[in-house]
C-alpha positions in Angstrom: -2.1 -10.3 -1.2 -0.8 -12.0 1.4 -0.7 -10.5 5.3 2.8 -11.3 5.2 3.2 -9.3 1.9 1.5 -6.5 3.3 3.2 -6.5 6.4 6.7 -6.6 4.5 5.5 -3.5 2.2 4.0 -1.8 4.8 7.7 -2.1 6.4 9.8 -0.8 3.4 7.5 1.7 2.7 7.9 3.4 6.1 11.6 2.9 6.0 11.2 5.2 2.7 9.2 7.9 4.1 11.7 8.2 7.2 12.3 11.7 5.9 10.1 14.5 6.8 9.6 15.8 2.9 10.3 12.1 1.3 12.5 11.4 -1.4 12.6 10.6 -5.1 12.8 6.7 -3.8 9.5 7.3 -2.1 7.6 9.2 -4.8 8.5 6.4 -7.2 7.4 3.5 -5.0 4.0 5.4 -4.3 3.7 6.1 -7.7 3.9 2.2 -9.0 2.2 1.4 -5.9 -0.8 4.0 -7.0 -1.2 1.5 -9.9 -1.6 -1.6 -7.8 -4.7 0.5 -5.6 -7.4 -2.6 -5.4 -11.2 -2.2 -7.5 -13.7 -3.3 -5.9 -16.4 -5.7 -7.6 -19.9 -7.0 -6.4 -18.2 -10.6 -6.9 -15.3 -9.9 -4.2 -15.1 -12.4 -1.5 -15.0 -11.0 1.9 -11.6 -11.8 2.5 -10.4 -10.1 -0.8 -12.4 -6.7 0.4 -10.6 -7.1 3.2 -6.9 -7.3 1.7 -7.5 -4.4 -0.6 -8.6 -2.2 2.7 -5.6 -3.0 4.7 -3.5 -2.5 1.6 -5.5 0.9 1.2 -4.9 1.7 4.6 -1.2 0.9 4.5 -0.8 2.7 1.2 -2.7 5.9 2.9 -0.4 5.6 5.8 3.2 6.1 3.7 1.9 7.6 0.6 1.2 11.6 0.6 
């Protein structure tokens, strides 16, 4: 993924979780976006490891 990608879902997804309890909108992005959580693999390049934690961090961040 690209760091504008990121960035972008990092924004909708905290524009989803604006209420304190979430909503059914939320739950259902988290949910496909539990899907999409990176692997990791001894053939990763370092810049792939490093997408997949920033994507884990943001996904930690919105997702409950």
């Amino acid at each position: 993924m690209t760091r504008q990608l990121l960035a972008a879902l990092s924004l909708i997804l905290m524009t989803c979780c604006a209420a304190p309890d979430g909503s059914a909108t939320t739950k259902a992005v988290c949910d496909e976006l539990r899907a999409d959580l990176p692997s990791w693999s001894s053939h990763d390049t370092a810049q792939s490891r490093a997408e997949g934690a920033r994507f884990v961090t943001t996904f930690g961040a919105v997702c409950p």
